[in-house]
C-alpha positions in Angstrom: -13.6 -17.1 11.0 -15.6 -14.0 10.6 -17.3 -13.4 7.3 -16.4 -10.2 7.3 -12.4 -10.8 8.1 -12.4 -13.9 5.0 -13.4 -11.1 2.8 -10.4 -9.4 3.9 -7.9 -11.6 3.6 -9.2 -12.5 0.1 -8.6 -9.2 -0.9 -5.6 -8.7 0.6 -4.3 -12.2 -1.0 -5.7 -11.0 -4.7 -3.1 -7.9 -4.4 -0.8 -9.6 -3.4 -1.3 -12.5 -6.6 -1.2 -9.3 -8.9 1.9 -8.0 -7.7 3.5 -11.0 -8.3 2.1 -11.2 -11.3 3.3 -7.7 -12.2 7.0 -7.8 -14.4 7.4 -3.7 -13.9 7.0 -3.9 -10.1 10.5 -4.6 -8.1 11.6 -4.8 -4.7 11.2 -1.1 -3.7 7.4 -1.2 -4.8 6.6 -4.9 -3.1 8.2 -2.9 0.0 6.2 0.0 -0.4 3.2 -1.8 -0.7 3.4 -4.3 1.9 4.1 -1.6 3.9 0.7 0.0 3.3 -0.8 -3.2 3.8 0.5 -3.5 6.7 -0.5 -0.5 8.1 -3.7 -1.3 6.7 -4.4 -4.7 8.1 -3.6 -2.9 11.5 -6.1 -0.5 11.2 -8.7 -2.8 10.1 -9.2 -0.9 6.3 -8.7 -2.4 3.4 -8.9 0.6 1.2 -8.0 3.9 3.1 -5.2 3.9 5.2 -3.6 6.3 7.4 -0.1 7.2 6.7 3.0 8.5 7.6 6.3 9.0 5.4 8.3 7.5 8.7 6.2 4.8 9.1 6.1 3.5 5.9 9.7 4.1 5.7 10.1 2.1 9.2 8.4 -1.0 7.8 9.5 -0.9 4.2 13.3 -0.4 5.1 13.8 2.3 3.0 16.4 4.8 4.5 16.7 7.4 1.6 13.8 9.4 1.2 14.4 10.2 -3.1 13.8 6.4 -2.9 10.8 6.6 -0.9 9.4 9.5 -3.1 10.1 8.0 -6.3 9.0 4.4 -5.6 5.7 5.5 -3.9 5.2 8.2 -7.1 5.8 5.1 -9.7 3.1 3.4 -7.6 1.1 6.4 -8.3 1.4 6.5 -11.6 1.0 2.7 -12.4 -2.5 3.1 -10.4 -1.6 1.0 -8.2 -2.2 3.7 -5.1 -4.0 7.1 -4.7 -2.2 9.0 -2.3 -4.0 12.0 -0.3 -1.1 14.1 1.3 -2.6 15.8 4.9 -0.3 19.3 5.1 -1.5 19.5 8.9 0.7 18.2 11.4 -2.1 16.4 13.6 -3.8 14.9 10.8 -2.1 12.1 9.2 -2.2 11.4 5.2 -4.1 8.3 3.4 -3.3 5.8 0.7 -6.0 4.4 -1.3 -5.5 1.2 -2.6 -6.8 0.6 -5.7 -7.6 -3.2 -6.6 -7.9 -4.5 -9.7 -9.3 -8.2 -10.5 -7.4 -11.2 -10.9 -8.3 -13.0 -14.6 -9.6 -16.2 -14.0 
């Protein structure tokens, strides 16, 4: 394996550990950000990702969009994500994903 693609998936296995680890996180968030992960494993980023409301939605399985926005904004605000919204139809929007450390 690649050195560069171990590094990935370590990273993208330590998120996953802490949101586990996480008691104020539920269903809707692990959703949301598996989603993003996703996305972000397809595109070959592990930080910035391009977006879309409908895609995330698509993958998450989230058919209400008050439940998209306030899932995603509680994400926000437990830094778990930066979110960049793109106003212009032809560029998308981008999530950053902000890691934090596992404690040994």
């Amino acid at each position: 394996m690649k050195e560069a693609n171990k590094l990935k998936e370590e990273r993208l296995m330590n998120s996953l550990q802490i949101y586990m680890e996480d008691p104020r996180l539920n269903v809707w968030h692990f959703a949301l950000l598996l989603a993003v992960l996703s996305l972000g494993y397809k595109q070959g980023q592990i930080q910035n990702i391009k977006v879309s409301r409908s895609k995330i939605m698509a993958l998450s399985h989230i058919n209400t969009i008050p439940t998209y926005h306030k899932y995603f904004k509680e994400l926000q605000n437990l830094g778990y994500i930066e979110y960049f919204p793109s106003y212009h139809p032809g560029v998308r929007s981008e999530v950053r994903l902000k890691y934090k450390k596992v404690a040994p």
